[in-house]
Every structure is written in C-alpha cells, then in structure tokens.
MOPAC internal coordinates of N, CA, C and O (Angstrom, degrees):
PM7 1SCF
backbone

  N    0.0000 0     0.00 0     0.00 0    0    0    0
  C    1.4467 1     0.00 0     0.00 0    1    0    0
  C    1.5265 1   108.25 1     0.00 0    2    1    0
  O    1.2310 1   113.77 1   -41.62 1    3    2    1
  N    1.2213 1   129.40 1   138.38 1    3    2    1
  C    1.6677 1   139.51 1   166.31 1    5    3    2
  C    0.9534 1    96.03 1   -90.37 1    6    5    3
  O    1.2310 1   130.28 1   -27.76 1    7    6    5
  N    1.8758 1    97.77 1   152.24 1    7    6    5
  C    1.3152 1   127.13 1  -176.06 1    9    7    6
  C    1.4343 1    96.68 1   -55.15 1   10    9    7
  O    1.2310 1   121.07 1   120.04 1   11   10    9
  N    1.3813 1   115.55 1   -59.96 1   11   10    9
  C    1.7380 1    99.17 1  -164.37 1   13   11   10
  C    1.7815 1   112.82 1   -65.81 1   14   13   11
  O    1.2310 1   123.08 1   172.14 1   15   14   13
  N    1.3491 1   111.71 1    -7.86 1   15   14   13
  C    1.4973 1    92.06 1   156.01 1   17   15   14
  C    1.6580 1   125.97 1   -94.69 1   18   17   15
  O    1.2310 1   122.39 1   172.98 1   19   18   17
  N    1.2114 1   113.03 1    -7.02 1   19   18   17
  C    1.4368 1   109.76 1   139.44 1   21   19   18
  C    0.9302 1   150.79 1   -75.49 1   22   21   19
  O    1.2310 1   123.84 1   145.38 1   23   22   21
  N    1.3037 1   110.25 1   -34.62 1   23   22   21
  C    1.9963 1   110.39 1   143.13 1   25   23   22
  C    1.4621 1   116.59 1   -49.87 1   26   25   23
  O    1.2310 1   123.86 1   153.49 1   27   26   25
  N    1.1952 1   110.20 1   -26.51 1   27   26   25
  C    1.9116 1    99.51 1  -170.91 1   29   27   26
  C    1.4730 1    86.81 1   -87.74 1   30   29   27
  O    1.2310 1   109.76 1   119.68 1   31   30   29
  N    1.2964 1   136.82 1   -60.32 1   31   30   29
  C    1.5883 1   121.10 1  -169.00 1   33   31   30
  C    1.4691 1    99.15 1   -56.82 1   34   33   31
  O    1.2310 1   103.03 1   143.97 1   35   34   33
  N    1.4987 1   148.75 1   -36.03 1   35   34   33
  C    1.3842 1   120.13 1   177.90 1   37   35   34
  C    1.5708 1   122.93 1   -52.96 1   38   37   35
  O    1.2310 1   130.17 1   117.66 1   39   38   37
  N    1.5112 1    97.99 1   -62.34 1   39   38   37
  C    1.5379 1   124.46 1   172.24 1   41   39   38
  C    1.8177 1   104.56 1   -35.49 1   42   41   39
  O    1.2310 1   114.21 1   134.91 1   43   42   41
  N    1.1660 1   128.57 1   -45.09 1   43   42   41
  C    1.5360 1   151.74 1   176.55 1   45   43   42
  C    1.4401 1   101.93 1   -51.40 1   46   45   43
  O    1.2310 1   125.17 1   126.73 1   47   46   45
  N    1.5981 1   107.67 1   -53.27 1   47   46   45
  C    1.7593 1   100.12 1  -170.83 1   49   47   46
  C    1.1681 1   104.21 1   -88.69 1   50   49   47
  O    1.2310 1   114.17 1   155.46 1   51   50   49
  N    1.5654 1   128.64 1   -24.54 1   51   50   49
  C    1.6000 1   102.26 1   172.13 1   53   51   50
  C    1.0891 1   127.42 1   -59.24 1   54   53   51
  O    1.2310 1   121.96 1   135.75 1   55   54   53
  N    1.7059 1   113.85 1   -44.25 1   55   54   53
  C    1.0214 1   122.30 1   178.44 1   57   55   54
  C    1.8056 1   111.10 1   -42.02 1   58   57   55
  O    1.2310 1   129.28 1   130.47 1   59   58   57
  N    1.2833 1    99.72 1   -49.53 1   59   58   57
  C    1.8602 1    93.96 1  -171.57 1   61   59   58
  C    1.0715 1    92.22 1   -77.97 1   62   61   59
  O    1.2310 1    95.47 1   140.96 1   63   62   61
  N    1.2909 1   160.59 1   -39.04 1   63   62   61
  C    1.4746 1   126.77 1  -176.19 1   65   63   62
  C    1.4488 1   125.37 1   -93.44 1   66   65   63
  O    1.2310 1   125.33 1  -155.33 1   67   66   65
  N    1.6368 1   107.37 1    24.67 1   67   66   65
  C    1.3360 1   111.14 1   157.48 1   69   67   66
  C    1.4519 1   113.01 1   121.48 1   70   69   67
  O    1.2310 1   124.01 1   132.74 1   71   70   69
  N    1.7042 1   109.91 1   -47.26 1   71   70   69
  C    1.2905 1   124.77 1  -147.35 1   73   71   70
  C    1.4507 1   114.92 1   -47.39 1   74   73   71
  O    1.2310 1   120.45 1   -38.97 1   75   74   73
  N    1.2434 1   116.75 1   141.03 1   75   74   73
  C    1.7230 1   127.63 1   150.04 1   77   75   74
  C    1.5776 1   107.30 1    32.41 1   78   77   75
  O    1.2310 1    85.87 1    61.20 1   79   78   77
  N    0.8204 1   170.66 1  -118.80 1   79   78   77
  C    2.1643 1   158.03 1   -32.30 1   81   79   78
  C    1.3771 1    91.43 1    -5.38 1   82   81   79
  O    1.2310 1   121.91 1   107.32 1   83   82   81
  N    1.4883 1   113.95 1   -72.68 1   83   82   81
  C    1.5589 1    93.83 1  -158.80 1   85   83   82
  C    1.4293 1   119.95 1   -49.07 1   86   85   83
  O    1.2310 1   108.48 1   164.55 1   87   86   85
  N    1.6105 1   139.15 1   -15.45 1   87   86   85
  C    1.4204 1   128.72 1  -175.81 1   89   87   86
  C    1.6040 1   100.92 1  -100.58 1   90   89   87
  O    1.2310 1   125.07 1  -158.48 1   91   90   89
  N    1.4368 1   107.88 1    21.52 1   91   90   89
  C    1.8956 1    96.05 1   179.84 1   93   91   90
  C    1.3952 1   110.21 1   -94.90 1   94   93   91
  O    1.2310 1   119.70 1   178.10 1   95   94   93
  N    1.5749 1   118.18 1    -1.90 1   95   94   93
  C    1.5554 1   110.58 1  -179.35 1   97   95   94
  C    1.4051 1    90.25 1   -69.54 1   98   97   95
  O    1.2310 1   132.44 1   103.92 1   99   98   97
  N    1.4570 1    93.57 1   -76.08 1   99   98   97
  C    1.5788 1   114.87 1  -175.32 1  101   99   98
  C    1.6260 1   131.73 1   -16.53 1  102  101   99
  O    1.2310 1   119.57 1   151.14 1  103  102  101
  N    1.7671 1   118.42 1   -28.86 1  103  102  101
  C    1.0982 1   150.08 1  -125.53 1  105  103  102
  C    2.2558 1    77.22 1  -130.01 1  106  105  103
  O    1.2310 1   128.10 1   128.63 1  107  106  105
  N    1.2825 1   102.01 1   -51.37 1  107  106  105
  C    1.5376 1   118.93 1  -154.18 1  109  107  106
  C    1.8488 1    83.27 1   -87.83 1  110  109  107
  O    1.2310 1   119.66 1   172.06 1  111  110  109
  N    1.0284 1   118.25 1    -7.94 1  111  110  109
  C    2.2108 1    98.02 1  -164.46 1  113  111  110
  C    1.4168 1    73.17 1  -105.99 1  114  113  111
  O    1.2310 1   115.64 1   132.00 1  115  114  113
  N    1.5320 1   125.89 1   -48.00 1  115  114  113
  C    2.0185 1   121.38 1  -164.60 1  117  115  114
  C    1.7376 1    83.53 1   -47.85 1  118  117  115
  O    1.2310 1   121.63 1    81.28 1  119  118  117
  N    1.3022 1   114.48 1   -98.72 1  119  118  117
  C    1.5375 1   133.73 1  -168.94 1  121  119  118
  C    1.7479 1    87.60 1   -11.57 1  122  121  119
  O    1.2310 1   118.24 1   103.44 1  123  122  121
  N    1.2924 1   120.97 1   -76.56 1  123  122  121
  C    1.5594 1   116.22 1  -155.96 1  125  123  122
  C    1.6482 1   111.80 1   -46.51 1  126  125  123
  O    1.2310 1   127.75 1   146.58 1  127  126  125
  N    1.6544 1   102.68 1   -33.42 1  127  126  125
  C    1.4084 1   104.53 1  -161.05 1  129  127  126
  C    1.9121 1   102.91 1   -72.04 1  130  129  127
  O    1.2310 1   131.42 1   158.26 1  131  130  129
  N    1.3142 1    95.57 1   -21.74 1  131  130  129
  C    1.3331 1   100.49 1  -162.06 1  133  131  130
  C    1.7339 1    95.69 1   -87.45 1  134  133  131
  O    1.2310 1   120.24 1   139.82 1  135  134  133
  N    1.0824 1   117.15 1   -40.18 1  135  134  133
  C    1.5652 1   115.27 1   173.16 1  137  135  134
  C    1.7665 1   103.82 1   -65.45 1  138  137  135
  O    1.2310 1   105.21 1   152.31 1  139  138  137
  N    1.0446 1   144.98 1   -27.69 1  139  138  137
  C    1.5669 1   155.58 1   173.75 1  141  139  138
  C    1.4302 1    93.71 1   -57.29 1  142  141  139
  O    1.2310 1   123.38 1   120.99 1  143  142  141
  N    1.4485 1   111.13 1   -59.01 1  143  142  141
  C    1.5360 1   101.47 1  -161.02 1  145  143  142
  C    2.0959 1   108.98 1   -77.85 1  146  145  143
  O    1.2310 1   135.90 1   157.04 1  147  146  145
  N    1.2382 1    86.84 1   -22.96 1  147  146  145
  C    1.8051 1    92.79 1   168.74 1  149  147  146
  C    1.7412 1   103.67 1   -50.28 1  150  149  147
  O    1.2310 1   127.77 1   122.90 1  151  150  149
  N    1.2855 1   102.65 1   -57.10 1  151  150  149
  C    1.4746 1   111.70 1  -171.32 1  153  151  150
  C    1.1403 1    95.95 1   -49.94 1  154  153  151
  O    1.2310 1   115.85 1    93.08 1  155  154  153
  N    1.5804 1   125.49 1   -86.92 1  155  154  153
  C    1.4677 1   112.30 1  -155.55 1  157  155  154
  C    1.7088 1   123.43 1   -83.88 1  158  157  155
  O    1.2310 1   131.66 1  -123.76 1  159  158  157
  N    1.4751 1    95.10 1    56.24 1  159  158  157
  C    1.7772 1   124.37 1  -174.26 1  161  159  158
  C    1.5730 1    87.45 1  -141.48 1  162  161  159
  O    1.2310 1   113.99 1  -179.82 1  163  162  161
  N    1.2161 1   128.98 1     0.18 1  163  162  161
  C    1.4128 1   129.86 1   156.06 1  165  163  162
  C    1.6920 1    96.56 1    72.56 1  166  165  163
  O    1.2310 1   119.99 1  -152.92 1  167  166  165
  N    1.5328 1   117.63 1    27.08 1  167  166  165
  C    1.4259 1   132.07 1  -174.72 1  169  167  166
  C    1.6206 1   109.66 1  -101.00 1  170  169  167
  O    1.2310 1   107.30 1    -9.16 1  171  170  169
  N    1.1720 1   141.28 1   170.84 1  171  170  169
  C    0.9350 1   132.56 1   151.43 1  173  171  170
  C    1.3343 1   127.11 1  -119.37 1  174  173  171
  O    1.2310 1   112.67 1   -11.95 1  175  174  173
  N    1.4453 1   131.44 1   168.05 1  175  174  173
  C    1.5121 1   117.47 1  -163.65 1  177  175  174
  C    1.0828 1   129.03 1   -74.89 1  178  177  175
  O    1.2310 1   118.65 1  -171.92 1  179  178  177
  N    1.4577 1   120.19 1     8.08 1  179  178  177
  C    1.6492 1   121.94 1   164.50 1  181  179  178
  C    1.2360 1    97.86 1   -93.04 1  182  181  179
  O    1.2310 1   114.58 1   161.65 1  183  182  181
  N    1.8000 1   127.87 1   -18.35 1  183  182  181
  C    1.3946 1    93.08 1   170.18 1  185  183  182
  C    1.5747 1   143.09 1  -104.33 1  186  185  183
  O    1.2310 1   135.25 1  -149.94 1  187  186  185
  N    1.5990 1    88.09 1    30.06 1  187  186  185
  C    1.7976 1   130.98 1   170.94 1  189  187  186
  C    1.4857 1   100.16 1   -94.30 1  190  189  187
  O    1.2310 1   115.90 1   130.76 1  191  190  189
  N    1.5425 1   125.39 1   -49.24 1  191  190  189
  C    1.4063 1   117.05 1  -172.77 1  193  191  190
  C    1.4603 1   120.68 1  -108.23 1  194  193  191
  O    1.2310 1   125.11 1  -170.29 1  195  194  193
  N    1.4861 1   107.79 1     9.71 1  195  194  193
  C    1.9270 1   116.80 1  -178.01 1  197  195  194
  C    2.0754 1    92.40 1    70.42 1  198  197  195
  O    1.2310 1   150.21 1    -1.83 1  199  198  197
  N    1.5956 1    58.77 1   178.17 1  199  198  197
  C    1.8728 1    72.74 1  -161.66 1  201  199  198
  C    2.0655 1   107.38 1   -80.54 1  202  201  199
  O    1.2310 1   126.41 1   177.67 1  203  202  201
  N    1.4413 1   105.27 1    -2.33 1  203  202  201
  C    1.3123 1   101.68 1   171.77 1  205  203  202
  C    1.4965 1   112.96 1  -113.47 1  206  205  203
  O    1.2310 1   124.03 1   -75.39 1  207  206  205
  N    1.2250 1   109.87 1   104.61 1  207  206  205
  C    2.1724 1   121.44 1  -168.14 1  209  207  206
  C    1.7515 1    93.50 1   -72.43 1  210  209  207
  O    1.2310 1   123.67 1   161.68 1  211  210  209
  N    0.7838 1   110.58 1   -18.32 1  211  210  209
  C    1.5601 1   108.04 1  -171.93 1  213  211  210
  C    1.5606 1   107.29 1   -90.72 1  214  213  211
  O    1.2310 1   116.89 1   113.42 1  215  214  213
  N    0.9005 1   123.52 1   -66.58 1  215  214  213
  C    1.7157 1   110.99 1   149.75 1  217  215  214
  C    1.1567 1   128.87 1   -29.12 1  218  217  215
  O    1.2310 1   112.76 1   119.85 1  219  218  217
  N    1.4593 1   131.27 1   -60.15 1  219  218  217
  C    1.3177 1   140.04 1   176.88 1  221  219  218
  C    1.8099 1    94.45 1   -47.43 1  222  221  219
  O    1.2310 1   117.12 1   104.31 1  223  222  221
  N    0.8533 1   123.08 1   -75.69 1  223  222  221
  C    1.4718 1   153.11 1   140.63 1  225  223  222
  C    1.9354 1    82.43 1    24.40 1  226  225  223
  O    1.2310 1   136.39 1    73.13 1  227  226  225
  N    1.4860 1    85.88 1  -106.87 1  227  226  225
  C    1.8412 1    98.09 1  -175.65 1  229  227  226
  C    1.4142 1   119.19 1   -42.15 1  230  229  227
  O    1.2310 1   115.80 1   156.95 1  231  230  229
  N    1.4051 1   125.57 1   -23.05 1  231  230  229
  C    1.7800 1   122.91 1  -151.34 1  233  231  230
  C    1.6091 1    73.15 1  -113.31 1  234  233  231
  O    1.2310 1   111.77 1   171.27 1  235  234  233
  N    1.4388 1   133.12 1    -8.73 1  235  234  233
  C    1.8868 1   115.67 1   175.78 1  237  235  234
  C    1.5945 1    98.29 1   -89.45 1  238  237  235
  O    1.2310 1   112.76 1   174.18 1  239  238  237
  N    1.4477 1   131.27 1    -5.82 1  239  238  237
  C    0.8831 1   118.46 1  -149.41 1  241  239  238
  C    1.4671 1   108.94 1  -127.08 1  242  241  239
  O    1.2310 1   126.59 1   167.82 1  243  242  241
  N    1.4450 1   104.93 1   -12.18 1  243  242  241
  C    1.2512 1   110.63 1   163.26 1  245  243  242
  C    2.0940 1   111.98 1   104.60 1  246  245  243
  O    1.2310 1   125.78 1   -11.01 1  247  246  245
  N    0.9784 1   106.50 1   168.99 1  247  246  245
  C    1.4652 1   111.64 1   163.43 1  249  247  246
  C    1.5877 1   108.70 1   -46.37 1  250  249  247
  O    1.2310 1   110.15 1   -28.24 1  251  250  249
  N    1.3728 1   136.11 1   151.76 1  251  250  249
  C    1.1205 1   123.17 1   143.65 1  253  251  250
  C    1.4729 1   125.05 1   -70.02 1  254  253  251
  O    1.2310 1   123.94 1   -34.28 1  255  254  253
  N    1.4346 1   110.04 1   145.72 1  255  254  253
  C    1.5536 1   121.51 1   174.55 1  257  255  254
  C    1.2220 1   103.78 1   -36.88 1  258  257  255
  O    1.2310 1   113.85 1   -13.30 1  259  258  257
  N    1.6165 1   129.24 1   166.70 1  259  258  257
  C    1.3024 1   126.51 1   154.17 1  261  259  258
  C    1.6915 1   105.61 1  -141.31 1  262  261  259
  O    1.2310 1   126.88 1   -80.96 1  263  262  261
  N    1.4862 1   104.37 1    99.04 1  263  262  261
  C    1.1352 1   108.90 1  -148.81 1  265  263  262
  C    1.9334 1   104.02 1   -87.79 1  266  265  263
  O    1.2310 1   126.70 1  -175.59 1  267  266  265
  N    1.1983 1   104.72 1     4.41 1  267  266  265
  C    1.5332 1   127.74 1   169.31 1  269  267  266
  C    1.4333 1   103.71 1  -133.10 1  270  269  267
  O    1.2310 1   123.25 1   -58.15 1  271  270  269
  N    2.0511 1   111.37 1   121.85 1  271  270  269
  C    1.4436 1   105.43 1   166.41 1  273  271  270
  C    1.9001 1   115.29 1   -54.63 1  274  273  271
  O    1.2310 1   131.32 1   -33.23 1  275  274  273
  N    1.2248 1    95.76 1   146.77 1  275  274  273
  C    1.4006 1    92.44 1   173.62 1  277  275  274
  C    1.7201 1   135.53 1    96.08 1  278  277  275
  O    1.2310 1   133.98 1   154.40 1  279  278  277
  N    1.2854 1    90.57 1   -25.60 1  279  278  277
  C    2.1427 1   130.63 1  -177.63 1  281  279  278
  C    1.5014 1    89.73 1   -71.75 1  282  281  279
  O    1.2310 1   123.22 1   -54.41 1  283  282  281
  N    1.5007 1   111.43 1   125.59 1  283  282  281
  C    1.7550 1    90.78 1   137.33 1  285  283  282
  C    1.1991 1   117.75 1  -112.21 1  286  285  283
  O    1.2310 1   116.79 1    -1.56 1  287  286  285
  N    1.0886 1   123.71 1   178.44 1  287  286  285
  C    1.4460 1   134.73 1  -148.86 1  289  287  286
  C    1.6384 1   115.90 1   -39.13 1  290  289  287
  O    1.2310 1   127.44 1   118.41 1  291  290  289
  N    0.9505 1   103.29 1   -61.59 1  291  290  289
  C    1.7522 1    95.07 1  -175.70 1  293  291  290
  C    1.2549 1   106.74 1   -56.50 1  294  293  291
  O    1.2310 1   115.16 1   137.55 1  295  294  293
  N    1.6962 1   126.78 1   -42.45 1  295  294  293
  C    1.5160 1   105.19 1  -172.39 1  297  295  294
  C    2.2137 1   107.70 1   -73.82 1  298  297  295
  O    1.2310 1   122.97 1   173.03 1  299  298  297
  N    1.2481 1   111.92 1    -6.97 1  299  298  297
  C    1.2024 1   125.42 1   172.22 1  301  299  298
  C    1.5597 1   116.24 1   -47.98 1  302  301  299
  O    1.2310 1   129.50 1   126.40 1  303  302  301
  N    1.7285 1    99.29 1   -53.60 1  303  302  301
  C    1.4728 1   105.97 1  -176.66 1  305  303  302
  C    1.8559 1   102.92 1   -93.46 1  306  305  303
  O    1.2310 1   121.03 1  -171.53 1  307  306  305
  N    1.3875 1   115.63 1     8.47 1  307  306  305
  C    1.6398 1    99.15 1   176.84 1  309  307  306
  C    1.5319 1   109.28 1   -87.12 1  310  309  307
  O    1.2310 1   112.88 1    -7.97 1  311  310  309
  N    0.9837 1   131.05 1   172.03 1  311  310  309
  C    1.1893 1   164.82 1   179.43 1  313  311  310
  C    1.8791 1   101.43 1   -63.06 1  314  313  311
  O    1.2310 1   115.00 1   -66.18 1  315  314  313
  N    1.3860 1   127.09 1   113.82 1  315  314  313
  C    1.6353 1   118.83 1  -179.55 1  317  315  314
  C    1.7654 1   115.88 1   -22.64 1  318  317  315
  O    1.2310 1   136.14 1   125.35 1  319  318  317
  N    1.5804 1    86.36 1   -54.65 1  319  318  317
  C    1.4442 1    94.47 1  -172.24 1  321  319  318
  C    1.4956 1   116.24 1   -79.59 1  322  321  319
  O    1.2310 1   123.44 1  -165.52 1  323  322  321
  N    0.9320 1   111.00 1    14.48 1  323  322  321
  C    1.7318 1    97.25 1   175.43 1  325  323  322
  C    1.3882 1    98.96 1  -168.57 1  326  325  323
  O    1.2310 1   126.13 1  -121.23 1  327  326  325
  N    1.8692 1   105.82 1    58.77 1  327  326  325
  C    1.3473 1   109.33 1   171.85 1  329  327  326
  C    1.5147 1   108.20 1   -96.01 1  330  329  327
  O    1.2310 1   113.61 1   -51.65 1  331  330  329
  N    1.2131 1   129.69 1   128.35 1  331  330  329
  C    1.5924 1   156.27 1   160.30 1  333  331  330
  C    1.3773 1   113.66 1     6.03 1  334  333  331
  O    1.2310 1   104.26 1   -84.25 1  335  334  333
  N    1.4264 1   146.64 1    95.75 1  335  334  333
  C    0.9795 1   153.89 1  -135.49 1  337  335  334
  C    1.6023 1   101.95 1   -66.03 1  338  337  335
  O    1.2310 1   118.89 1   139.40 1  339  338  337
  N    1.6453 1   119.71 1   -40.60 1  339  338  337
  C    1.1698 1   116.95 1  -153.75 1  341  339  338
  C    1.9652 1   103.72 1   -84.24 1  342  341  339
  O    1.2310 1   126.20 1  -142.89 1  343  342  341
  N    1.1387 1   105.68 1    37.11 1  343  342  341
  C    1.3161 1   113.48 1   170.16 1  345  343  342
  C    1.6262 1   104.01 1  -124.79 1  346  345  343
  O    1.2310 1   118.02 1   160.00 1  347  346  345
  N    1.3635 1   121.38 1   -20.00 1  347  346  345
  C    1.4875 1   122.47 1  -164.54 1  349  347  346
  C    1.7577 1   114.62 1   -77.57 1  350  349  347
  O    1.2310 1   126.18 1   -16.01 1  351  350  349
  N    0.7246 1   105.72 1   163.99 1  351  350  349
  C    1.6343 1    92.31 1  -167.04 1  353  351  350
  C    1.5257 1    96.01 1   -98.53 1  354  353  351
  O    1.2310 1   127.07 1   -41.95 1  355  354  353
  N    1.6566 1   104.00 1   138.05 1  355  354  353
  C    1.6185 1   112.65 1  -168.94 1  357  355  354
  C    1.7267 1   104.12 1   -77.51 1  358  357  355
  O    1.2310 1   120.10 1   180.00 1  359  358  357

C-alpha cells in the first residue's frame, strides 16, 4: 500500500465518523510526517501503520462522536427523524 493510499484511507474514516474538516489537514501532515520518517528508516508505511490501515485508520481517529447521548454511531450520523431503531427505547 502507498502512503497516499494511506492518507486517503485515514482522511476516509474521519470523514465517516463525522469528525471536524478543519482538523483533517492537521491530522493528514502528523500521519505524513510519520510515514516520511518510516521512509528514511528505510521502512515502509505499513510498517508505521501495521498491516491493518483501517484500524490504524479508526484508533488515529479516535472514538466516534456521539452526537445524541445514548446513539451509537450510525444512529449518530442519521437524520433525528429516522435515527436507527436499535438505539430507541423498546
């Protein structure tokens, strides 16, 4: 995998779990710097981010928001009215 497809799968999971835009440069120069220094450690960037980018991915990116107490994530990002039943109280 290349760095810039590990920057795009990071950049990828914030996006789905909501986070900030404005903290994805910021989020995208850390990740690069840290894949840079893999390089000139004669490493490559899975062996800065392990062999699963999608993990690395979620645990750089934090918990998801929970933009309703109580929601987890998918009903977080739905719409009030047509948030995900298995959060609704039976």
């Amino acid at each position: 995998m290349t760095n810039a497809q590990i920057l795009a799968a990071c950049r990828s999971n914030r996006e789905y779990r909501g986070i900030d835009d404005a903290s994805v440069p910021e989020m995208l120069d850390a990740i690069s710097a840290h894949l840079a220094d893999a390089e000139a450690a004669d490493r490559t960037g899975q062996d800065a981010t392990g062999r699963d980018v999608r993990t690395f991915a979620a645990a750089w990116a934090g918990p998801a928001p929970r933009s309703r107490a109580g929601c987890c994530a998918r009903c977080a990002r739905a719409p009030s009215s047509s948030a995900a039943s298995c959060c609704r109280p039976a």
